[in-house]
Gaussian input, Z-matrix of N, CA and C with variables (Angstrom, degrees):
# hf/3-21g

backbone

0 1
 N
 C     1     B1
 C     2     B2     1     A1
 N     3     B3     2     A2     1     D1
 C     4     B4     3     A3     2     D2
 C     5     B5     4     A4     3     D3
 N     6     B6     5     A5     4     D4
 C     7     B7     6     A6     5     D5
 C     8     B8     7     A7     6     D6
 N     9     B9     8     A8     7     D7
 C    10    B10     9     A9     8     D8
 C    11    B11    10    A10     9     D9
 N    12    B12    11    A11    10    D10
 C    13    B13    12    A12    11    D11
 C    14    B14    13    A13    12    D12
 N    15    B15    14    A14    13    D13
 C    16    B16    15    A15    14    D14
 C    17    B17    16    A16    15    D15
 N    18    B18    17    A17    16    D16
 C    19    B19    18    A18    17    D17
 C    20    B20    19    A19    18    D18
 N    21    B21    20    A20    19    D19
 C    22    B22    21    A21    20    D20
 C    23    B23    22    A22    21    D21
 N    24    B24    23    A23    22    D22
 C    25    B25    24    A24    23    D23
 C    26    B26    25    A25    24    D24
 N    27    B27    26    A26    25    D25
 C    28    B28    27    A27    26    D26
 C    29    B29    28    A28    27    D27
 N    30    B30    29    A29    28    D28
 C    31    B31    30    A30    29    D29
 C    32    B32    31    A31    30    D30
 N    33    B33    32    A32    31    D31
 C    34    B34    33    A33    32    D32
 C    35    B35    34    A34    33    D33
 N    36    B36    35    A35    34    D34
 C    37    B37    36    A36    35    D35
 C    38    B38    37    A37    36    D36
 N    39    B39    38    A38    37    D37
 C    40    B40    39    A39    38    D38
 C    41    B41    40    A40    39    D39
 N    42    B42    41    A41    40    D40
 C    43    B43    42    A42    41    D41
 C    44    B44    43    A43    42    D42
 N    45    B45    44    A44    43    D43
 C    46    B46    45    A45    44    D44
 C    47    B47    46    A46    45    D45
 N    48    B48    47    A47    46    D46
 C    49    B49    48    A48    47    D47
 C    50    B50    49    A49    48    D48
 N    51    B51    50    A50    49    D49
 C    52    B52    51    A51    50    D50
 C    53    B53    52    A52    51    D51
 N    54    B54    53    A53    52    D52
 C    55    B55    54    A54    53    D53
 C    56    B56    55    A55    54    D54
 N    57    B57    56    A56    55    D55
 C    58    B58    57    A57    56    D56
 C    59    B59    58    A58    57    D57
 N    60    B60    59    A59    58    D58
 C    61    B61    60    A60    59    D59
 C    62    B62    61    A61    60    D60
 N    63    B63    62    A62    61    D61
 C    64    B64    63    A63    62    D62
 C    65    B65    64    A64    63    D63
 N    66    B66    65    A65    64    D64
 C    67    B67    66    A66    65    D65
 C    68    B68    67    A67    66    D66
 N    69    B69    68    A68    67    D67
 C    70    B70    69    A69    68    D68
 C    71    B71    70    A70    69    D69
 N    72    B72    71    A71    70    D70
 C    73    B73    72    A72    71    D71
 C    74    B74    73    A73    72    D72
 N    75    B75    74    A74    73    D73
 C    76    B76    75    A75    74    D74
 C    77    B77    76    A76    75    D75
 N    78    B78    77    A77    76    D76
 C    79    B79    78    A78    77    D77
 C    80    B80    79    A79    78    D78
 N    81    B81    80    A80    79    D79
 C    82    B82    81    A81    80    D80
 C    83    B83    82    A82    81    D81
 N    84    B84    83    A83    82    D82
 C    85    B85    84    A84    83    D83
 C    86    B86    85    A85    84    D84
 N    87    B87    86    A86    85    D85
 C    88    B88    87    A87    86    D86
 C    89    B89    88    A88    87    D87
 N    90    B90    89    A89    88    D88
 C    91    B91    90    A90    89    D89
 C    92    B92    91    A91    90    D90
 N    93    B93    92    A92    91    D91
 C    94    B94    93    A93    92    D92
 C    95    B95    94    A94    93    D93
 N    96    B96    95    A95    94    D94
 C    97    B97    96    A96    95    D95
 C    98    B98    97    A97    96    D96
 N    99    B99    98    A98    97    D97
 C   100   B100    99    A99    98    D98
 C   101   B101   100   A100    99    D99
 N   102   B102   101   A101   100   D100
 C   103   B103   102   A102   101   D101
 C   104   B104   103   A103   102   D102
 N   105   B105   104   A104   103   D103
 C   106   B106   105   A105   104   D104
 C   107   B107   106   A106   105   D105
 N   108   B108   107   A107   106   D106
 C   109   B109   108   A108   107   D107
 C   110   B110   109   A109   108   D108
 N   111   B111   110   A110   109   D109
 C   112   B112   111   A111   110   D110
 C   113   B113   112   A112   111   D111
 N   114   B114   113   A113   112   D112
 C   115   B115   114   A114   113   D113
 C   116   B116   115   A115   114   D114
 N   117   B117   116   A116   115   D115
 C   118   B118   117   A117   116   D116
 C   119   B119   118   A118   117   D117
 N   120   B120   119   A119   118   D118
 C   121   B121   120   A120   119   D119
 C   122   B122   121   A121   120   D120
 N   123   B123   122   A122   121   D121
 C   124   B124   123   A123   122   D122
 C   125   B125   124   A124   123   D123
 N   126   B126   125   A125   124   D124
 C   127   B127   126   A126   125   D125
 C   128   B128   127   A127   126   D126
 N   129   B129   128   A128   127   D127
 C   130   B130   129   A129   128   D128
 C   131   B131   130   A130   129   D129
 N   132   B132   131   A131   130   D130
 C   133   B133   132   A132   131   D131
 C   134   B134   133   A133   132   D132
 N   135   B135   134   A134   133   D133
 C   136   B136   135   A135   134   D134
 C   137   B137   136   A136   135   D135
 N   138   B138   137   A137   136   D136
 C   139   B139   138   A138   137   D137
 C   140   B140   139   A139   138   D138
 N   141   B141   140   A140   139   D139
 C   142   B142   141   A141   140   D140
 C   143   B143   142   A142   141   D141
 N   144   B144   143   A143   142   D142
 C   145   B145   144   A144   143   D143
 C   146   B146   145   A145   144   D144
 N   147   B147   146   A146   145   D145
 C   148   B148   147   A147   146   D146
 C   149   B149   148   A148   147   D147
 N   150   B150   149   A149   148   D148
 C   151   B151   150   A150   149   D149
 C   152   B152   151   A151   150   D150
 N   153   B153   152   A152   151   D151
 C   154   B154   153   A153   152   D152
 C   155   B155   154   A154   153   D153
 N   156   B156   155   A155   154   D154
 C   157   B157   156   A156   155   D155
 C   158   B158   157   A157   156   D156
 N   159   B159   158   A158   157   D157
 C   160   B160   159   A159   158   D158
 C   161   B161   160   A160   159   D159
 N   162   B162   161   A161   160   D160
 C   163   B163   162   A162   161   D161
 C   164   B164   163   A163   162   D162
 N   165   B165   164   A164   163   D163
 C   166   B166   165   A165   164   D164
 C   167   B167   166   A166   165   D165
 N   168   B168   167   A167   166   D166
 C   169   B169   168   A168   167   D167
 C   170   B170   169   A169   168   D168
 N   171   B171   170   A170   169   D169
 C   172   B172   171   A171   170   D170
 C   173   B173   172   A172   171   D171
 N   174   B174   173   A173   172   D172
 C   175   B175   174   A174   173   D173
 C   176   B176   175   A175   174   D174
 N   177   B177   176   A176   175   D175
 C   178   B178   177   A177   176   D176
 C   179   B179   178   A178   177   D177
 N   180   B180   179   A179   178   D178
 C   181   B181   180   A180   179   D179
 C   182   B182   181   A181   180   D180
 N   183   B183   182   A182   181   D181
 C   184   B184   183   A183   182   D182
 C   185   B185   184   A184   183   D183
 N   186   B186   185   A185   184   D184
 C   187   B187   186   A186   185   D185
 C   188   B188   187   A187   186   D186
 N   189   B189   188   A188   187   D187
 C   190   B190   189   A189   188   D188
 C   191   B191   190   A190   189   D189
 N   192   B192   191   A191   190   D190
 C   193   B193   192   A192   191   D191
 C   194   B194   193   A193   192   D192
 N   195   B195   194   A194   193   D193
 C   196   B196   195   A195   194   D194
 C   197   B197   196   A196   195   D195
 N   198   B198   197   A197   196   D196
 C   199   B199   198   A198   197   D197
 C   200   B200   199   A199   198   D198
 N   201   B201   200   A200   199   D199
 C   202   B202   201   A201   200   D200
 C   203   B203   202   A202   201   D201
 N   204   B204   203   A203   202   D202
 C   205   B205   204   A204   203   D203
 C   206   B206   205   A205   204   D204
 N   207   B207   206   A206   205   D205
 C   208   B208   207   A207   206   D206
 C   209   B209   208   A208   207   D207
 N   210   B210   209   A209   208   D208
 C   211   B211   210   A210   209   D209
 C   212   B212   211   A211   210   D210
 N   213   B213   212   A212   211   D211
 C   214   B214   213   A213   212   D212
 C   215   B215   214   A214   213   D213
 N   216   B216   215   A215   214   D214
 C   217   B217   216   A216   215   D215
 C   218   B218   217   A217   216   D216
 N   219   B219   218   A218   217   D217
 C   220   B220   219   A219   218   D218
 C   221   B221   220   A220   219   D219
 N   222   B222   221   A221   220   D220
 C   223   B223   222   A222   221   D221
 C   224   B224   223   A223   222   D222
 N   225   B225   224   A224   223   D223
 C   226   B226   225   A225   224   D224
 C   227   B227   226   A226   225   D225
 N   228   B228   227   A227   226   D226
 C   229   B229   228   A228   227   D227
 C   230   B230   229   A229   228   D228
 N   231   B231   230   A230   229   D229
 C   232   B232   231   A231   230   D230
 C   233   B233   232   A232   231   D231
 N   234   B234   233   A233   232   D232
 C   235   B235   234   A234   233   D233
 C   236   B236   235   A235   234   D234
 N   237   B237   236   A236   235   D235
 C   238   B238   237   A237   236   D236
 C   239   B239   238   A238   237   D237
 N   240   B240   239   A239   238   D238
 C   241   B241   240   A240   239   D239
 C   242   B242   241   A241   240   D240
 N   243   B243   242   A242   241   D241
 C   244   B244   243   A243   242   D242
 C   245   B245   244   A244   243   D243
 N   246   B246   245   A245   244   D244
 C   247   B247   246   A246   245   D245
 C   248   B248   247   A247   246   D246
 N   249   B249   248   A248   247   D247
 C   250   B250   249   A249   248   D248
 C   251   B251   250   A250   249   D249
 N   252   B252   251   A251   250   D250
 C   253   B253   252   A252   251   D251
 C   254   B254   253   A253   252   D252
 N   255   B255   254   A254   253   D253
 C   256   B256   255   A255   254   D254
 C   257   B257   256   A256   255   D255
 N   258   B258   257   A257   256   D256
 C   259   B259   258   A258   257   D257
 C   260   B260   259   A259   258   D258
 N   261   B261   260   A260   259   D259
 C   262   B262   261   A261   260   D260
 C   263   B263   262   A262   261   D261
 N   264   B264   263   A263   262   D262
 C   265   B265   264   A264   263   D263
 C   266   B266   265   A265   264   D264
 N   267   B267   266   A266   265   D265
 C   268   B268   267   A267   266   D266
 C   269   B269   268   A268   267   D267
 N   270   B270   269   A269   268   D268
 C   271   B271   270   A270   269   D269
 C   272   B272   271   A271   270   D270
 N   273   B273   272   A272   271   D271
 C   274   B274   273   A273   272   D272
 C   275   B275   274   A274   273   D273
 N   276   B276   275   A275   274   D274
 C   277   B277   276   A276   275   D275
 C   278   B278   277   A277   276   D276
 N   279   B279   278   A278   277   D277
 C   280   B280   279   A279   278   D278
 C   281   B281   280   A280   279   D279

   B1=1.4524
   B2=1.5268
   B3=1.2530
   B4=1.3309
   B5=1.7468
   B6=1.3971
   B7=1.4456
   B8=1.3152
   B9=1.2832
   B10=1.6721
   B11=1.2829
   B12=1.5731
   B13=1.1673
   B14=1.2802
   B15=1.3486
   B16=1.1659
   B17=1.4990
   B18=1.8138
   B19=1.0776
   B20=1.4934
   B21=1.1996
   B22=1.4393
   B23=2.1019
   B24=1.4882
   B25=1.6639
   B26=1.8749
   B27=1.0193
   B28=1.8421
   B29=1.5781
   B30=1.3450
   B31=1.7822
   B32=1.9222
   B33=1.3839
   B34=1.3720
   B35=1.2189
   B36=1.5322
   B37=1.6276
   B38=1.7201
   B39=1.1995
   B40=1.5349
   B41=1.2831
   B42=1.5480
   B43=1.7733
   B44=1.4727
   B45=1.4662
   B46=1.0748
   B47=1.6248
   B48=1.3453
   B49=1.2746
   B50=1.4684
   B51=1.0274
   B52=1.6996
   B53=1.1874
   B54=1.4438
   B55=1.6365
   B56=1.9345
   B57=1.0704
   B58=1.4492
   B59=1.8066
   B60=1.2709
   B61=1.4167
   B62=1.2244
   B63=0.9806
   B64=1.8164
   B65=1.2892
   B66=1.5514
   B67=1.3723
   B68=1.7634
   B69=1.6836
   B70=1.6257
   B71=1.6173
   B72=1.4003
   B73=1.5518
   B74=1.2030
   B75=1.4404
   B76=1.1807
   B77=1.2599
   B78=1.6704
   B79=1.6194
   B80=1.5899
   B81=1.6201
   B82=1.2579
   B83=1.4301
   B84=1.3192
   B85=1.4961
   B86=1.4337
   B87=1.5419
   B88=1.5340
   B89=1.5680
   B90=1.7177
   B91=1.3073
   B92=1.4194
   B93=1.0079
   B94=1.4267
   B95=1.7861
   B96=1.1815
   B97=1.4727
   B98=1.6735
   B99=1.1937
   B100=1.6202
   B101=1.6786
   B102=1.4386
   B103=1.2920
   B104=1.1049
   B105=1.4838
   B106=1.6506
   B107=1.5441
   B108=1.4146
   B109=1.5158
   B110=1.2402
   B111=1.8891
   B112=1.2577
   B113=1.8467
   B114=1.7847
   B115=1.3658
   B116=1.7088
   B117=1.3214
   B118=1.6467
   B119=1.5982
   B120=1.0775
   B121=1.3695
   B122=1.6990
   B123=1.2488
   B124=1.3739
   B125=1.6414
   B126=1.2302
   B127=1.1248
   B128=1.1281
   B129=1.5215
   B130=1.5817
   B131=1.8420
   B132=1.6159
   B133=1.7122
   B134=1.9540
   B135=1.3305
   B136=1.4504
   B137=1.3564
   B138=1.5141
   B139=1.5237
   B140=2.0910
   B141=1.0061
   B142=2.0112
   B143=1.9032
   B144=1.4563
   B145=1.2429
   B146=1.8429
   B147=1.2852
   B148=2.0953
   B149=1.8551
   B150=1.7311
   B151=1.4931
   B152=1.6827
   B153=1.4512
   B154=0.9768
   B155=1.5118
   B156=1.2643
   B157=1.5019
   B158=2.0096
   B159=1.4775
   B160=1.6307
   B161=1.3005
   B162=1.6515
   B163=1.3460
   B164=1.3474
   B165=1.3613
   B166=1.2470
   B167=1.4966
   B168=1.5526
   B169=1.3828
   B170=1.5850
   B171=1.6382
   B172=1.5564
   B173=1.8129
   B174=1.6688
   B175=1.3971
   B176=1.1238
   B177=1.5718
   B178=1.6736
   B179=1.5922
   B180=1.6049
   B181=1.6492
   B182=2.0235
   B183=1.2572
   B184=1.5001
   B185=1.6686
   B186=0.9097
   B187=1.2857
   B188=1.6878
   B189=1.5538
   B190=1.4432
   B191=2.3411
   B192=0.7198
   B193=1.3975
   B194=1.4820
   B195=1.4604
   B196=1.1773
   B197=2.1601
   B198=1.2348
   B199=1.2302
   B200=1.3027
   B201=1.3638
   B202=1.2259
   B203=1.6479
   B204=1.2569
   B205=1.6037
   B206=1.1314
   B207=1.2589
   B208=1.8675
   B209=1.5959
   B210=1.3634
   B211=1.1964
   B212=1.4870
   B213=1.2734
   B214=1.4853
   B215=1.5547
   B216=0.8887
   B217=2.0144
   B218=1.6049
   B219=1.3839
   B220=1.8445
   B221=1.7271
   B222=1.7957
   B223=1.6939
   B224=1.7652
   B225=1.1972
   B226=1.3739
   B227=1.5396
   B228=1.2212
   B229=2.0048
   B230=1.2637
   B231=1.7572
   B232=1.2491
   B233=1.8913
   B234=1.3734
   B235=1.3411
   B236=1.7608
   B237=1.3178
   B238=1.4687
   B239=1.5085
   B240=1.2288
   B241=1.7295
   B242=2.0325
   B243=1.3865
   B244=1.4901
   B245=1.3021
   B246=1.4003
   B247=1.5171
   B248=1.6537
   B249=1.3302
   B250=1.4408
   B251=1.4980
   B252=1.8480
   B253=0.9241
   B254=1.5877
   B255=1.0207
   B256=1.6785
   B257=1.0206
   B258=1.4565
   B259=1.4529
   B260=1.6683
   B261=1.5619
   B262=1.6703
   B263=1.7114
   B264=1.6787
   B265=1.1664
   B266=1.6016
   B267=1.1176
   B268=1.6039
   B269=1.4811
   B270=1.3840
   B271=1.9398
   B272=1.5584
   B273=0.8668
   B274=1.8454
   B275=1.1923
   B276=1.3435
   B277=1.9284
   B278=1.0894
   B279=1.7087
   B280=1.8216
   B281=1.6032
   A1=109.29
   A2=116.95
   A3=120.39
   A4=119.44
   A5=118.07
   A6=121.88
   A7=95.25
   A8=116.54
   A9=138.14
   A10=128.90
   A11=144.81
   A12=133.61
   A13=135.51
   A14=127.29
   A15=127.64
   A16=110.04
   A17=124.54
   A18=95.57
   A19=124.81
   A20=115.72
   A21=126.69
   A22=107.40
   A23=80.76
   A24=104.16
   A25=125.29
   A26=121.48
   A27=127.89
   A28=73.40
   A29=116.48
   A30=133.14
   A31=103.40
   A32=116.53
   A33=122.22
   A34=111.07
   A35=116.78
   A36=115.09
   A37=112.03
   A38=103.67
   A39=121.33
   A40=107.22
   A41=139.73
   A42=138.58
   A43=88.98
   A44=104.83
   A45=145.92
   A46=98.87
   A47=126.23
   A48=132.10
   A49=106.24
   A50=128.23
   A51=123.34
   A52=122.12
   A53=111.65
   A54=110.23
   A55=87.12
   A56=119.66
   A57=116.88
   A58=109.70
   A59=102.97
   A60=117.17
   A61=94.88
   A62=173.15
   A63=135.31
   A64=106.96
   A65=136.78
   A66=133.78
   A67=88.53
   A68=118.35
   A69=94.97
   A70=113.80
   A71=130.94
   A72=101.89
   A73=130.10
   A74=128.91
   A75=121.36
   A76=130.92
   A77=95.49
   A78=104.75
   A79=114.91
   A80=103.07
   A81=106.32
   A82=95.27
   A83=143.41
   A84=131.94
   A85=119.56
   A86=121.50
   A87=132.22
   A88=95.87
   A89=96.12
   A90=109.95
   A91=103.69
   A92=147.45
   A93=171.31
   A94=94.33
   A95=129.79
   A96=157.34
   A97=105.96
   A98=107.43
   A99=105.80
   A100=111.07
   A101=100.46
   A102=91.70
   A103=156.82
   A104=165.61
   A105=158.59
   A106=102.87
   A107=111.05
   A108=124.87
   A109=82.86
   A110=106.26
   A111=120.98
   A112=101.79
   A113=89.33
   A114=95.33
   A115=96.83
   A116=98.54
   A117=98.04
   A118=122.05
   A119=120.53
   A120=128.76
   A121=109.19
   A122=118.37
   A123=109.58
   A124=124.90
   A125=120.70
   A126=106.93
   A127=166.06
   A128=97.97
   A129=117.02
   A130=90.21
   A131=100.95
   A132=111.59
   A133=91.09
   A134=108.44
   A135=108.32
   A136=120.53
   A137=111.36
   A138=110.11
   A139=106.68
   A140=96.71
   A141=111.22
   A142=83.08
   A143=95.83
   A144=125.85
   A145=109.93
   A146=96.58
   A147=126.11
   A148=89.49
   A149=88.96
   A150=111.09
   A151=103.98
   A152=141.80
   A153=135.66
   A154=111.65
   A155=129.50
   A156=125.30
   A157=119.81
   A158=83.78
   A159=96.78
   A160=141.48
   A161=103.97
   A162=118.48
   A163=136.64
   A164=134.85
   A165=130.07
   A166=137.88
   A167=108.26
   A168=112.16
   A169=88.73
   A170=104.53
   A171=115.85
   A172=100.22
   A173=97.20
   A174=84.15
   A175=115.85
   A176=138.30
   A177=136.70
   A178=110.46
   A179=112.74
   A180=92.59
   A181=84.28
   A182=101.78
   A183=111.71
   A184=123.94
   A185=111.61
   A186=112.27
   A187=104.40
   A188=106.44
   A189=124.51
   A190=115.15
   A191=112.77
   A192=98.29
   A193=102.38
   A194=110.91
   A195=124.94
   A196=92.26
   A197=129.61
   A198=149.42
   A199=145.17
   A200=119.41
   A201=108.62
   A202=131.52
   A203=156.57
   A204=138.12
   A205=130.70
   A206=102.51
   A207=100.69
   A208=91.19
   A209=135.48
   A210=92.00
   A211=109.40
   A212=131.91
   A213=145.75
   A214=91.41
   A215=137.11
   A216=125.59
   A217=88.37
   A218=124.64
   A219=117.32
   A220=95.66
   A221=85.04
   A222=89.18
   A223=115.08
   A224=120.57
   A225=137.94
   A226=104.24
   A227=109.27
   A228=102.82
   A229=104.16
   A230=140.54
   A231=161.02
   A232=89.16
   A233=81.77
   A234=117.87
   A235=140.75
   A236=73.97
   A237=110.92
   A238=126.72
   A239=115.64
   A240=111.03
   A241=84.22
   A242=121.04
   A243=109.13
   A244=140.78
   A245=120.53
   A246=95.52
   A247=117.37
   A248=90.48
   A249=89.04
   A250=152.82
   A251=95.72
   A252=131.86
   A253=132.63
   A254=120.85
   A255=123.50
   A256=111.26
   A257=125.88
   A258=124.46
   A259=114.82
   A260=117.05
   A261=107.01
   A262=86.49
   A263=107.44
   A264=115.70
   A265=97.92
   A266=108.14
   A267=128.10
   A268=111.86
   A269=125.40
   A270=127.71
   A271=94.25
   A272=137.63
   A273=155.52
   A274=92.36
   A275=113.24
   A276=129.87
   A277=82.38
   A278=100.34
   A279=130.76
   A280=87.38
   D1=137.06
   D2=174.89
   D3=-112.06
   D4=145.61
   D5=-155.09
   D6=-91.66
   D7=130.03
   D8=157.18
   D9=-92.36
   D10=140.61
   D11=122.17
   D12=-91.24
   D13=153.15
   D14=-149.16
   D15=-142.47
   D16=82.88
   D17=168.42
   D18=-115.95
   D19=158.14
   D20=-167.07
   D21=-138.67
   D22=144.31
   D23=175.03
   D24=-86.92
   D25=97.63
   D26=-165.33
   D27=-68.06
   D28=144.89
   D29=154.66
   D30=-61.54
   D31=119.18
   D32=145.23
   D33=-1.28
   D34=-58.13
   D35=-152.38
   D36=-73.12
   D37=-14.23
   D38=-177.70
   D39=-65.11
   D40=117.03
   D41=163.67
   D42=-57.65
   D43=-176.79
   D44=-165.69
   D45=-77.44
   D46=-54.08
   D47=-177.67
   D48=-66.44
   D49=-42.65
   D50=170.71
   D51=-61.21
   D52=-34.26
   D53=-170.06
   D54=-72.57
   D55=-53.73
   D56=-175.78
   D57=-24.13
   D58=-55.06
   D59=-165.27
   D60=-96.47
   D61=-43.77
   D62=140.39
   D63=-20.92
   D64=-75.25
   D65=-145.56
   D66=-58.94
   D67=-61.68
   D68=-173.13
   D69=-77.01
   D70=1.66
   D71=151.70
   D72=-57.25
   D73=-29.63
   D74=-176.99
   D75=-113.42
   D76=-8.67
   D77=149.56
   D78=-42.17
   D79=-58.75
   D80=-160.02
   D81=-90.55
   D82=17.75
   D83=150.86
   D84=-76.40
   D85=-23.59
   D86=158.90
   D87=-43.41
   D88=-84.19
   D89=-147.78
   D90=-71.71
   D91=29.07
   D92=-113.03
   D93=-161.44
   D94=-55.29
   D95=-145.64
   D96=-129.68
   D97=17.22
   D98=168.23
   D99=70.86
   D100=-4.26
   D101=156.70
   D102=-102.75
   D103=165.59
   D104=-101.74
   D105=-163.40
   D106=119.53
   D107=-178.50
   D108=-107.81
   D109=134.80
   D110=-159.70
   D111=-107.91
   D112=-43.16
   D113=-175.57
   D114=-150.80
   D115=160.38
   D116=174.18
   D117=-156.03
   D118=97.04
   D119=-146.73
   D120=-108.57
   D121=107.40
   D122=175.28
   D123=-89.88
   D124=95.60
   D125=165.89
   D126=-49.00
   D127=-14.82
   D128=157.87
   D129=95.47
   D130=-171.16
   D131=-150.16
   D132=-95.03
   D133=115.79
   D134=159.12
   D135=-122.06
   D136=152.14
   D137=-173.93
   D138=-71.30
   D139=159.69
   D140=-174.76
   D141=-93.76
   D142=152.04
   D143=175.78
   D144=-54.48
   D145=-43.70
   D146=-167.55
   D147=-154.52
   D148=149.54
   D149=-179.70
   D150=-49.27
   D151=138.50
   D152=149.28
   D153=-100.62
   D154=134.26
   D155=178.14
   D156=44.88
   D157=46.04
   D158=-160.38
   D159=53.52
   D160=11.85
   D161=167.11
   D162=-98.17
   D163=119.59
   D164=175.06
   D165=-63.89
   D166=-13.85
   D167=-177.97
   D168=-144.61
   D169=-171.45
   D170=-176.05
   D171=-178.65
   D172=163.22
   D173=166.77
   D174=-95.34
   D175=165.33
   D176=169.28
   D177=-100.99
   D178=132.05
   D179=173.08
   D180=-140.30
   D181=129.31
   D182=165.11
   D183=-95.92
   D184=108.17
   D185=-174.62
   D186=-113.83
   D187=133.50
   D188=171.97
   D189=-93.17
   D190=134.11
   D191=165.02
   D192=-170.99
   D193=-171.66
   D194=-147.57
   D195=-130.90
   D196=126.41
   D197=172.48
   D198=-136.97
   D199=147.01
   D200=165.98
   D201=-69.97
   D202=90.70
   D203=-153.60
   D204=-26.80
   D205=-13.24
   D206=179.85
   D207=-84.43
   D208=-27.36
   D209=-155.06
   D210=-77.40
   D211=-3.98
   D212=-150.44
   D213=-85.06
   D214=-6.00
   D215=175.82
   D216=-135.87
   D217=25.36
   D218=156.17
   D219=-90.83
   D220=-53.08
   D221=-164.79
   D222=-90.49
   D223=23.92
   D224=147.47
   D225=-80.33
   D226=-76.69
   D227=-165.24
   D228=-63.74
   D229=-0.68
   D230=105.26
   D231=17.62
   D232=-103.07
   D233=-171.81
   D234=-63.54
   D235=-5.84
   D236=160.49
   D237=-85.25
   D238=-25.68
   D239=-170.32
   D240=-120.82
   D241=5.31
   D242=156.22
   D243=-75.87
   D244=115.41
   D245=-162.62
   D246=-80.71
   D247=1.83
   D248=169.20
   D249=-99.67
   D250=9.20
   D251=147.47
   D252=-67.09
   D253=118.60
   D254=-168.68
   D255=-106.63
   D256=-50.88
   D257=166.15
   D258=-144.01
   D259=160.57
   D260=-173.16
   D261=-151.35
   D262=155.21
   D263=175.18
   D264=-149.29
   D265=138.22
   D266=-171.32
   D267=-114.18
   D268=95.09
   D269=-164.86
   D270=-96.57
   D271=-168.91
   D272=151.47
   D273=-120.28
   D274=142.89
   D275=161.74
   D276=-108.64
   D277=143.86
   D278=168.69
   D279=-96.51

């Protein structure tokens, strides 16, 4: 298994109770797939540099874990057809 970080933007429009349930859908879509959430850090609501998807702010949540490579383009096209996803970036840790 190789170690990932993962950070991604919750949409503004999301309360407090939704962003919850995004962060554990895809917690538990790792560990769902034999894989290990190492760390998971919410950063809370910051404003974007320029509007993204007509929004000015978003929430931030960084998540570290441990995977097999396939799952990284399940839980991309994941995150892709969510609309409550605004933006996502997928790193490898050495």
């Amino acid at each position: 298994m190789k170690k990932y970080e993962l950070l991604y933007v919750i949409s503004s429009n999301a309360n407090e109770t939704q962003r919850d349930e995004i962060i554990e859908k895809f917690k538990k879509f790792i560990e769902d797939r034999k894989g290990n959430v190492l760390g998971l850090d919410k950063w809370g609501m910051k404003k974007f540099t320029y509007p993204i998807k007509f929004k000015n702010e978003g929430f931030y949540v960084l998540m570290n874990f441990e995977a097999e490579p396939t799952i990284i383009k399940e839980m991309e096209n994941l995150m892709n057809i969510s609309e409550d996803i605004v933006r996502k970036m997928f790193t490898i840790k050495d």
